[in-house]
C-alpha positions in Angstrom: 81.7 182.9 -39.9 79.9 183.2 -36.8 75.9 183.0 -36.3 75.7 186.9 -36.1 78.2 187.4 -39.0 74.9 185.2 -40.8 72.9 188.1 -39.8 75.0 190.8 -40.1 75.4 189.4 -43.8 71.6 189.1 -44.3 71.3 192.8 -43.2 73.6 194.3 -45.7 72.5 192.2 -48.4 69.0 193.1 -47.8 70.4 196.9 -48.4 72.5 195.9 -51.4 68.8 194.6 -52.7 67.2 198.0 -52.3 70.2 199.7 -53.5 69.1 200.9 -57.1 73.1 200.9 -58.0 73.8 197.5 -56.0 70.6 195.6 -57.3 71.8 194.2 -60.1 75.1 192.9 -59.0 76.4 189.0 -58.7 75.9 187.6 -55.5 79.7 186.8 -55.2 80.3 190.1 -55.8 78.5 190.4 -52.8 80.2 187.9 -50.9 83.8 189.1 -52.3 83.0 192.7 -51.3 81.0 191.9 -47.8 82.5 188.8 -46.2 86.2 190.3 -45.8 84.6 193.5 -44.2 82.7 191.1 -41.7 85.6 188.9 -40.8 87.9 192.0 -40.2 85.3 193.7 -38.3 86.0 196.7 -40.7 82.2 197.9 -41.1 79.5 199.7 -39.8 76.0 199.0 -40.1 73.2 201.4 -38.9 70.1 200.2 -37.6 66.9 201.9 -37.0 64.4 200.1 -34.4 65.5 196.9 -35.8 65.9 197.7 -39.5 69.1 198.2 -41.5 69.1 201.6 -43.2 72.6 202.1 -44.1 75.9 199.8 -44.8 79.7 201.0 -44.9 82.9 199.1 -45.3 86.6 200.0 -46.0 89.7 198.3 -46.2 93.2 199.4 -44.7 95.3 199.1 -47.9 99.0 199.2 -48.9 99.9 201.3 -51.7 100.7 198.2 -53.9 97.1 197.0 -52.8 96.1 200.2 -53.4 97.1 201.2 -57.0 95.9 197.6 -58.0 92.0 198.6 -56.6 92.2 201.7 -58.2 93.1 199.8 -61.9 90.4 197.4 -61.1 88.3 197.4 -58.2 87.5 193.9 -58.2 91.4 193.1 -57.4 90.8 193.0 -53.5 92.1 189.6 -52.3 91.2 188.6 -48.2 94.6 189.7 -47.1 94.8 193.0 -48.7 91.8 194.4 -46.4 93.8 194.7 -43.0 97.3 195.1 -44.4 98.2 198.8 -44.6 97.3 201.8 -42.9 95.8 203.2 -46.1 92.1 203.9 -45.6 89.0 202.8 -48.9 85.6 203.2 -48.7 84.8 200.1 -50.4 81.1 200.2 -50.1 79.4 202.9 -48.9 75.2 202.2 -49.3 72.4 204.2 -48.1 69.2 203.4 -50.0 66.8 205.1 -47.7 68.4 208.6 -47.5 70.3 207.7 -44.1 73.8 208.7 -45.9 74.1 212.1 -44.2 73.5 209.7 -40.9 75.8 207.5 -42.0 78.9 210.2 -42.8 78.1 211.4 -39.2 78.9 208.4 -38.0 82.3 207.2 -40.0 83.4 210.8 -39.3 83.4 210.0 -35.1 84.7 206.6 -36.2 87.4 207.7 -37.8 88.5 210.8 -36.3 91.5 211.6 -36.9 91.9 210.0 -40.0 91.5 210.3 -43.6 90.0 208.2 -46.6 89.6 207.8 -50.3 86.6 206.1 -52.1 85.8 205.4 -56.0 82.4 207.1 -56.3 80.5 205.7 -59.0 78.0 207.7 -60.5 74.6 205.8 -61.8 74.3 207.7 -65.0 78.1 206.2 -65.4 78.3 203.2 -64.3 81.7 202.3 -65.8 83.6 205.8 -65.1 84.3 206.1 -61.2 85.8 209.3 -59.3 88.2 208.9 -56.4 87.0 211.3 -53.7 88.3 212.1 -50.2 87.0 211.8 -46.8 88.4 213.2 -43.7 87.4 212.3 -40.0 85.7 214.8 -37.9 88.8 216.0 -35.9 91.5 216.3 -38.5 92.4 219.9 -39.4 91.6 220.4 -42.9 95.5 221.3 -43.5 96.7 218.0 -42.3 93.7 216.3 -44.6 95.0 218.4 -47.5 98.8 217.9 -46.8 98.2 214.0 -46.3 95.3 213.9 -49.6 98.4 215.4 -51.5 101.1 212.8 -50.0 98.6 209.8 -50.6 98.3 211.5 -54.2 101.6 211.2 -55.3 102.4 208.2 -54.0 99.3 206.6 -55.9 100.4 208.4 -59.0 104.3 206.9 -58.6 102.9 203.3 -57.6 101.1 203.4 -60.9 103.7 204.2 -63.3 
């Protein structure tokens, strides 16, 4: 890692420490979630006059990567994060109210494409929803047509 990436890493996990649903979890947790995101330059971090107010990070999945995150979403190994073309929010944190802002921004990043995340809710912490995400210029036919494709495919790979 580079000098920066030090800072860049300091940053999120200053968010991840005001984050009431991060907080609590192990540092390499941390490091096994963050690092790979840093090193693959798959992240976004907005800051605000020199403060971090919101983190996101995704990895570009194959479906066999894929169907193992969704059985258990500590299964992520280093090469899995830049192998497919198959888009995960892995973290998405906004501890300040920034995650409007931050949506705003992955929509123009991703434009045209579209995502999947596990949302976790607080209340239940061990029960997580997959949601979908679509960039800002992708017709919400395509988004549906391709949500149902990715769907299927997830539902075949984990038979």
């Amino acid at each position: 890692m580079l000098k920066n990436d030090f800072n860049v890493l300091g940053q999120i996990a200053w968010l991840w420490a005001n984050s009431p649903m991060h907080r609590n979890w192990s540092v390499s947790l941390l490091m096994k979630n963050v690092i790979p995101a840093i090193e693959n330059d798959q992240y976004l971090l907005l800051v605000d006059d020199g403060f971090p107010i919101a983190y996101c990070s995704w990895a570009k999945l194959t479906l066999e990567s894929e169907a193992r995150y969704v059985k258990d979403t500590n299964s992520l190994k280093i090469d899995d994060w830049n192998a497919g073309d198959r888009i995960w929010i892995i973290d998405w944190i906004a501890p300040f109210g920034d995650s409007s802002l931050l949506y705003k921004h992955m929509r123009q990043r991703f434009p045209y494409d579209i995502g999947r995340a596990i949302r976790i809710y607080p209340s239940k912490k061990d029960t997580g929803k997959i949601i979908y995400l679509k960039g800002g210029k992708i017709t919400k036919k395509v988004a549906e047509k391709t949500f149902l494709q990715y769907e299927q495919e997830l539902i075949t790979a984990l038979q």
